[in-house]
C-alpha positions in Angstrom: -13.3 -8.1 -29.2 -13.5 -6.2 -25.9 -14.2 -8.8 -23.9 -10.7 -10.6 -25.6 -9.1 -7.7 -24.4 -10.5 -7.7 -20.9 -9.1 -11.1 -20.8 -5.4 -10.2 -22.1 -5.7 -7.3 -19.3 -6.3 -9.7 -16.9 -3.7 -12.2 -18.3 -1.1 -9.3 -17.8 -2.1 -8.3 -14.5 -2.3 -12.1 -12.7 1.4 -12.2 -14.8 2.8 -8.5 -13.0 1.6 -9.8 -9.7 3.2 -13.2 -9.9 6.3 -11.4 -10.9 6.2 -8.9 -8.1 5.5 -11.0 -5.5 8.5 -13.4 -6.8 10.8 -10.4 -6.8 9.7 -9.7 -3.5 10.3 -12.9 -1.8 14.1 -12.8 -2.4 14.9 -9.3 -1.5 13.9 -6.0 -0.4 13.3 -3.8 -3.2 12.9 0.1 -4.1 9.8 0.7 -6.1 12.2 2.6 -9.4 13.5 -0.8 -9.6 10.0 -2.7 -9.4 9.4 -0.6 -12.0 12.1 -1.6 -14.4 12.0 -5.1 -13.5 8.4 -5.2 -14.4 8.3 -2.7 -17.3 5.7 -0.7 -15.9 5.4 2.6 -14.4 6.1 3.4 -10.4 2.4 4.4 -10.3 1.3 0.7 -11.7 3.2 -0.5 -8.8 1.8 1.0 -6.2 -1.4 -0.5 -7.8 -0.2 -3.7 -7.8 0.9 -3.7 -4.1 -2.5 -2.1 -3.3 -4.0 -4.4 -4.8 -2.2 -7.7 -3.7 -2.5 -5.8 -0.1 -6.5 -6.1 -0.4 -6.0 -10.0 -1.6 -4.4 -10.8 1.8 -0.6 -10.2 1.1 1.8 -8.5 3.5 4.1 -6.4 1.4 5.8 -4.3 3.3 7.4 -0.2 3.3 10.7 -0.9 4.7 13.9 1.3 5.9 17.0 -0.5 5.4 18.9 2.6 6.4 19.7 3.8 2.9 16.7 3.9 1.2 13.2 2.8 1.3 12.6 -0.6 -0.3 9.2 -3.3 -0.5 9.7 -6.8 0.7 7.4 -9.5 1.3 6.9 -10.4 5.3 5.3 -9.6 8.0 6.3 -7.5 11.5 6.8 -9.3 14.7 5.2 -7.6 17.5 6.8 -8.7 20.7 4.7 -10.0 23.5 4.8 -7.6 26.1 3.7 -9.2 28.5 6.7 -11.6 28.5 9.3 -8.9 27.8 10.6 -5.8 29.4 10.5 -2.2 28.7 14.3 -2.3 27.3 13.4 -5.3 25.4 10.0 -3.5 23.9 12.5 -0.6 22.9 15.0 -2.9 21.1 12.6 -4.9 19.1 12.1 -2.3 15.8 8.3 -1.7 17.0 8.6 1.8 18.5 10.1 4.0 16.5 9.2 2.5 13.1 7.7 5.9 12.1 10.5 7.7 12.7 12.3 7.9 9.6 9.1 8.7 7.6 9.2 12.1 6.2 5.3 12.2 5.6 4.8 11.9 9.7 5.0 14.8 11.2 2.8 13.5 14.5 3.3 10.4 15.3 0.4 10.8 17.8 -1.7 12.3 14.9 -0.9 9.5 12.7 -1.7 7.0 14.6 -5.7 8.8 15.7 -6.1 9.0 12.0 -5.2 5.1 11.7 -7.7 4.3 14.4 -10.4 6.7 12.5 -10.2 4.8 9.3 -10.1 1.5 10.7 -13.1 2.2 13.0 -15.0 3.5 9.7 -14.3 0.4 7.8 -15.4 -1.8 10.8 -18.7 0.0 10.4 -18.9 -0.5 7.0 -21.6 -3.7 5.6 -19.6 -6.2 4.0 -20.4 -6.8 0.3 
């Protein structure tokens, strides 16, 4: 019997992330309406996303000026060497904090960033 349920779970969670990731290829969307599209809660979201994140996917936080939505995609970084200084400022990659009400160092932030990755680069692989 449990391991018939382990299954279903399983089942339902291969089906949520199929779903997601199909809502996500055709447009940006805020996690309250993930939520209802799914029939889950915002916190079984965030799992999912975490969770598809760790399998490789690039779901992204974005700001389309009104709200913050997920999308699926990835962010060009411009080669600098190629560009200028204006172009560099133009292309969406600095700044990309700045509307994020969590950050309140950007500088900070990013040390922290470096921290953790540098901890999981040390870490065995399992």
């Amino acid at each position: 019997m449990a391991t018939t349920r382990k299954g279903l779970r399983e089942v339902r969670r291969s089906f949520l992330e199929s779903r997601l990731l199909d809502t996500l290829r055709s447009e940006s969307v805020t996690l309250t309406a993930l939520a209802a599209v799914l029939g889950v809660s915002g916190r079984t979201v965030l799992r999912l996303i975490r969770d598809l994140r760790q399998q490789g996917q690039s779901i992204l936080l974005v700001n389309d000026g009104r709200r913050q939505a997920y999308r699926l995609g990835t962010i060009e970084i411009p080669d600098v060497r190629k560009g200028t200084a204006f172009d560099l400022l133009n292309s969406g990659f600095v700044g990309m904090w700045a509307d994020r009400k969590d950050i309140r160092s950007s500088a900070e932030f990013a040390r922290q960033l470096r921290k953790r990755a540098s901890r999981r680069a040390c870490q065995p692989s399992r």
